[in-house]
N, C-alpha and C positions, 0 to 999 in steps of 0.2 A: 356476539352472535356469529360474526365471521369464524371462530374458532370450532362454534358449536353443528355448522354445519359442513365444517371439512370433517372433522371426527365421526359426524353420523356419515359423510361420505364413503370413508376409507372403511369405516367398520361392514359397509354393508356394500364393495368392491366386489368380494366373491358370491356366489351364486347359493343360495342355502343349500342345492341339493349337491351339489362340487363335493369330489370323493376325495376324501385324505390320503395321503402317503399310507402306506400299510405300516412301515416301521417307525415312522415320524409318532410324537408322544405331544399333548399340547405342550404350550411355552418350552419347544424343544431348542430352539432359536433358529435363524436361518440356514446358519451352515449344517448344522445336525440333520436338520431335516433336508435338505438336498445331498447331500452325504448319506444317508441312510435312504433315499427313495433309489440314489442310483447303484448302492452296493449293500448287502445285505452285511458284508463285513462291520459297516461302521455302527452295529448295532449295540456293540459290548463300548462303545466309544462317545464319548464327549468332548466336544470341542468348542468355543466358542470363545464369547467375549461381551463387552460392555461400552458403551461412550458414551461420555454425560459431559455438559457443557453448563455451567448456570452462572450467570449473569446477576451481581447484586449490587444494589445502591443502598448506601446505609448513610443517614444522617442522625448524627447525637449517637451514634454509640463508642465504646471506645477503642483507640488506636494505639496499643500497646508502643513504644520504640519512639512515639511522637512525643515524648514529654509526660511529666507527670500530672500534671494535669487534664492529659488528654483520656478521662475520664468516661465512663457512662452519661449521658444527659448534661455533659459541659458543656457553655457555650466558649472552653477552651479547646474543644475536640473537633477537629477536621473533618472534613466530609472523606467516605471513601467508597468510590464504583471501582469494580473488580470483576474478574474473570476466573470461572473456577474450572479447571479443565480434569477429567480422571479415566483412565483406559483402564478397564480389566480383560487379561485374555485368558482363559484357561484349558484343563485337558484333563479328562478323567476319563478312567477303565474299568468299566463292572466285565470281568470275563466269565463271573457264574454269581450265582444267588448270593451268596455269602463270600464274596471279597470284594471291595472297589477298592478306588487310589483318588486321587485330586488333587491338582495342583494349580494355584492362581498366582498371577504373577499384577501387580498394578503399575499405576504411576498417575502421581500426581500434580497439578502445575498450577499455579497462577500468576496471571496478567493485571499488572497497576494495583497490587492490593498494598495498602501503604503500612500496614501490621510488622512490625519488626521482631525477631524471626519472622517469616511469615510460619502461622498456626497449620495451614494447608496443605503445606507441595512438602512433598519427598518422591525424590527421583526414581524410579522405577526399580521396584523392590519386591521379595514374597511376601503375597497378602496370605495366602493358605497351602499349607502342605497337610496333607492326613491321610491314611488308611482306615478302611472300617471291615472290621470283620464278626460275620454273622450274620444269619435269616432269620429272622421273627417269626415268621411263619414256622417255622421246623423248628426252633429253639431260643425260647424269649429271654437269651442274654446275647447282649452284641455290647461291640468296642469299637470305638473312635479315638484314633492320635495322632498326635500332630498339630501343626499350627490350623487353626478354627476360630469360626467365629462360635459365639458363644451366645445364647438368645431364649427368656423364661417370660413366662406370662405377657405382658404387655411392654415390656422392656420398662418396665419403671425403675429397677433397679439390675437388670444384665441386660445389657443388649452389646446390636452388632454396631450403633451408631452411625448407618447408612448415610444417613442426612451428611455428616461431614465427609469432606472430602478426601480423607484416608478412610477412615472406619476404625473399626478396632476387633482385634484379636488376641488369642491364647495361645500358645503351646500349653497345651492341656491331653489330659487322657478322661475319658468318659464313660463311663457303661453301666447301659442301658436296660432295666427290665422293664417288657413290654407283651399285654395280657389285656385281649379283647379293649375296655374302655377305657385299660389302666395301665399308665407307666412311670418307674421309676430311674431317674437317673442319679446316678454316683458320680460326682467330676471334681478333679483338682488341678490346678496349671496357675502359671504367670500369665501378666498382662504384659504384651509386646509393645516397648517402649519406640516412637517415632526417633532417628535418628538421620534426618536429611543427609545425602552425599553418605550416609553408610550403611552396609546391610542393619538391620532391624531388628535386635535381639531382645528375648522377654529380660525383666527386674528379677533377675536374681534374689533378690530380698521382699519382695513381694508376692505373698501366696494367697490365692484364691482357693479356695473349696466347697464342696457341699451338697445338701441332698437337695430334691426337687418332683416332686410325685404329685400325677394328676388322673384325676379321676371322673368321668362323666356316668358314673352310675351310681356314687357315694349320695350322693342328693339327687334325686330325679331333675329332668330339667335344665343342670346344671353343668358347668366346668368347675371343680372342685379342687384349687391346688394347695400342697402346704410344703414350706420348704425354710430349711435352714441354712444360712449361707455365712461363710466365714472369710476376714479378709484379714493374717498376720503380715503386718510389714515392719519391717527393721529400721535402726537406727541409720543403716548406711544406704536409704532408699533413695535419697533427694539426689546425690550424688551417681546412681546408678549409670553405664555406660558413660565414665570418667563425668558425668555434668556437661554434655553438649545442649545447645541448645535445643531445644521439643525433647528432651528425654528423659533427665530425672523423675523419680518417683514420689510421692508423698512421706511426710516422718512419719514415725513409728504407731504401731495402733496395734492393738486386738482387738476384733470388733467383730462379734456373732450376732445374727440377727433371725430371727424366727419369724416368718409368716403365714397367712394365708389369706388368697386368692379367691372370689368368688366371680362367676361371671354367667348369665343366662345363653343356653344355646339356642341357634336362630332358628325365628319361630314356632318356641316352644308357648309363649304368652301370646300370641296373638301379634301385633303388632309393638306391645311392649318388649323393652333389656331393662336389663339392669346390671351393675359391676361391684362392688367393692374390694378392701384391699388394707387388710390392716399388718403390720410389722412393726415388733418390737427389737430393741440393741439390748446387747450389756457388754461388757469387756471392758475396755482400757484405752487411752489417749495419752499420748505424748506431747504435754502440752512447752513447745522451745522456749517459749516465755517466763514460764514459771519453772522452767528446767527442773519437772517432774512428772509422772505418770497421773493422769485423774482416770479416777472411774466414772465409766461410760456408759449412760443408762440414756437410753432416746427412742423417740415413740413417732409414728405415721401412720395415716390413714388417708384410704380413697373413697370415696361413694360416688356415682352416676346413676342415673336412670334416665330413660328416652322412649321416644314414641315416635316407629314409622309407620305413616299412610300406607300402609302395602296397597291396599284397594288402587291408588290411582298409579300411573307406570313409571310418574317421575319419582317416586318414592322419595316425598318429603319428610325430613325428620326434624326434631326438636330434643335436646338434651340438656340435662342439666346436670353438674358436678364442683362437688365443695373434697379439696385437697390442703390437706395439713401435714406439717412437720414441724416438730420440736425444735426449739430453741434454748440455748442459754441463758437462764435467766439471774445466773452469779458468775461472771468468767472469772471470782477473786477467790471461789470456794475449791474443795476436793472431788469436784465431781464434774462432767462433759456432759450436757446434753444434746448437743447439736446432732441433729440424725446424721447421720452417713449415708448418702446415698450412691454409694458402693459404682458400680458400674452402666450406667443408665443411657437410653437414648430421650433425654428429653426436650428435644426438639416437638415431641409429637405433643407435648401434655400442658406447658405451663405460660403459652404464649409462643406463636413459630417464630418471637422474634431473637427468644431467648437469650432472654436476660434473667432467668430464674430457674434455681435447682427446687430439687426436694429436700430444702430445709432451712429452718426456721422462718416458715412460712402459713400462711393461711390464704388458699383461691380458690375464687368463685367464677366457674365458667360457664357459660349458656353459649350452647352451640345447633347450627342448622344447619343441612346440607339437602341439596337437592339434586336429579337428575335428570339435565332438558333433555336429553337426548341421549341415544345409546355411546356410550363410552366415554359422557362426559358430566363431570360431577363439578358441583359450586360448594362450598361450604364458607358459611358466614360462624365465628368465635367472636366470642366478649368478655373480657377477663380483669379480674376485681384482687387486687395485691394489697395484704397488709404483711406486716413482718410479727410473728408470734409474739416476739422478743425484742425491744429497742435495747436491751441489754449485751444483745448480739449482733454477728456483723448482719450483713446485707450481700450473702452471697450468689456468687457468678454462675453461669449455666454450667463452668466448670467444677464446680463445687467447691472455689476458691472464696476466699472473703473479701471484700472490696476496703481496701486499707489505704489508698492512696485519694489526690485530688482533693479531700473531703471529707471523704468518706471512713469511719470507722466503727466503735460505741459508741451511740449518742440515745444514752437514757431518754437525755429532756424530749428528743424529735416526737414527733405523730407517727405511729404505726402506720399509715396508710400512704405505700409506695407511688400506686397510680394504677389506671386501669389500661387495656392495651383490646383493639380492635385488629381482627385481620380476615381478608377476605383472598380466599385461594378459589382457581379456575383450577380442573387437570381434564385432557385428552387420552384415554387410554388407546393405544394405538395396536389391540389385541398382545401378540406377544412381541411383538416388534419392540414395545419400548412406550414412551409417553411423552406430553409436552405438556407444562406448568406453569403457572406464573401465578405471584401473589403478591397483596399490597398490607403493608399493616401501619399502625399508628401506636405510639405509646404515648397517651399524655400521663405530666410525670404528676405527683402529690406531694401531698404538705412534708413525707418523709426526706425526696428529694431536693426538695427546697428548701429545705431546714440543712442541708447536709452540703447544697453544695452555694446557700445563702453569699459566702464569700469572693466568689468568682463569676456566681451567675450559673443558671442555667435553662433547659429549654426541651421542650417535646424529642420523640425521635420518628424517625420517619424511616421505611423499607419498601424495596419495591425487588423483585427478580424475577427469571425468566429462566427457565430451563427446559431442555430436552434430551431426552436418553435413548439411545439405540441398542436394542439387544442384539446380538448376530450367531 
């Protein structure tokens, strides 16, 4: 309640009828827009920054560096509160329609987190360097390159990975056609491998590509996307930037996947959405074990549908959504099914506690959100985990497989992991920035207890607290 009424405070600080900066743009950030009301110079000019600070308590998850048994859902696994600290500052130049520049510089830190390496900090390094050249309006081709972030549909499988505390990017090149409801993009680049204490260069042996075209007039109604996306990685990936710790790549793969994208635009139905999302693999796997190439056939799908009260102001919703991915169900045969889920932000989709990719998986979510007051939203998640496959691992929110503690094949287990509750507050603090905090729960299932029966195990529990300033 306390939260709910500073946010309705601060949002409703200035006067409705308060005249804007002339040159000031919304969410231009603070400096921009005091730079640009007092010089007309600073118009062609972008400056600013970022500080995000988030605070998290995790029990029962796991703690890489602590032993092998410091597992998911062990009761060999330590408790860890931690401090996540990340500064972004940057500077960009539009001097006419068709050129800009941009350049972001980060740094990342943490405080008591007992993870060894630690996953999160790398010392102040280039997050984004890029030029873009072209007007859309005068001529629907433009170009983007240089280091970028990279971000399609829902980020289910490309995203910028905001939620963690580096993020992720490309050196990539990209271009862009772009025609009233409709665009298409071309883009190929590496993934920039984390390297703490060194600058940050992309994998060399890791090639990302592919197309991505969307369209809101192909179906009435709708956002209509379809794309194909390719990711060739080589034998010498694991090893990339000599094997420092955060930085090697994944083994070898060719892996092309074909989608599409559906999703209703807002309040086209009334008060109803809807989303789905289907994506097919084929290519090839590198499997070290069997120290041979399998062929790679793997299958996913989304579906959601929801209902908001627009009629009342707190705009209460209700949603429901059933998420699948392929699994292995022969790891002894000539053939990989496990999806690939390519480059994803999935923090946002399979439980915020994340402990689960998009694959070889089957969830069930039913989700609520509501809005007491201006700039401040609730959202209650309930989330239902089985594994497609006990013939397959039980993969990490990094799209790793969990092979230690316990955990590995285990035919004989119960398919049902457990379900996971989480309850998130956010303050939007206009463009200023926001403050968050969220609680969640995972109780575990008969899969987890069957897997980690030898050692014991036990619930997990998350609690954090963050706040970000834009300037």
């Amino acid at each position: 309640m306390a939260l709910a009424v500073v946010g309705s405070a601060l949002a409703s600080t200035a006067p409705a009828n308060a005249p804007k900066p002339a040159a000031a743009t919304p969410g231009a950030g603070l400096l921009n827009d005091w730079l640009r009301e007092h010089s007309p110079g600073f118009a062609a000019w972008d400056i600013g920054g970022q500080v995000r600070a988030r605070f998290e308590s995790k029990n029962g998850f796991a703690v890489p560096g602590a032993g092998a048994g410091a597992v998911d859902f062990s009761d060999a696994t330590p408790d860890n509160h931690y401090w996540l600290f990340r500064e972004k500052v940057h500077l960009g130049w539009k001097p006419c329609a068709w050129f800009s520049a941009f350049a972001e510089a980060r740094d990342s830190s943490t405080v008591f987190d007992k993870r060894r390496p630690e996953p999160e900090e790398d010392v102040f390094d280039l997050h984004q360097a890029w030029i873009a050249l072209g007007d859309p309006k005068q001529f629907p081709l433009t170009l983007k390159a240089g280091r970028q972030e990279l971000s399609y549909g829902d980020e289910r499988l490309v995203g910028a990975f905001d939620w963690n505390n580096i993020g992720r990017v490309f050196d990539a090149a990209k271009l862009r056609f772009e025609r009233d409801a409709l665009w298409v993009d071309a883009f190929v680049g590496r993934v920039v491998l984390i390297n703490d204490g060194h600058f940050n260069v992309a994998n060399d042996y890791d090639w990302f590509w592919g197309a991505y075209a969307s369209s809101r007039t192909l179906v009435p109604k709708q956002e209509t996307q379809l794309y194909l996306l390719a990711r060739n990685t080589g034998h010498d990936s694991p090893t990339a930037t000599r094997g420092r710790p955060q930085a090697g790549g994944p083994g070898a793969r060719d892996i092309y996947t074909l989608g599409l994208r559906v999703k209703s635009l807002p309040g086209q139905f009334g008060g109803w959405d809807y989303a789905a999302e289907l994506a097919g693999q084929f290519g090839n796997f590198y499997d070290a074990t069997l120290g041979r190439r399998l062929e790679h056939e793997a299958f996913a799908a989304h579906v959601a549908g929801g209902y908001t009260w627009t009629q009342f102001q707190t705009a209460p919703r209700l949603g429901l959504e059933y998420n699948y991915a392929s699994g292995d169900s022969d790891p002894t045969d000539r053939r990989h099914r496990t999806f690939e889920n390519l480059f994803p932000t999935n923090h946002k989709f399979y439980g915020y506690m994340d402990f689960f990719s998009w694959q070889n998986l089957h969830n069930v979510r039913l989700a609520a959100s509501i809005k007491p007051a201006r700039g401040v939203t609730l959202t209650a998640d309930y989330h239902l985990f089985w594994l497609a496959e006990t013939d397959d691992f039980f993969y990490a929110v990094n799209g790793l497989p969990r092979r230690t503690g316990g955990y590995g094949i285990a035919p004989g287990n119960d398919r049902f992991v457990g379900s996971e509750i989480n309850l998130i507050a956010t303050i939007a603090l206009k463009s200023l920035g926001s403050i968050q905090a969220g609680y969640g729960h995972f109780f575990r299932g008969d899969y987890v207890r069957q897997s980690l029966a030898p050692t014991g195990s036990r619930d997990a529990d998350w609690f954090y607290l963050q706040a970000v300033l834009n300037f």
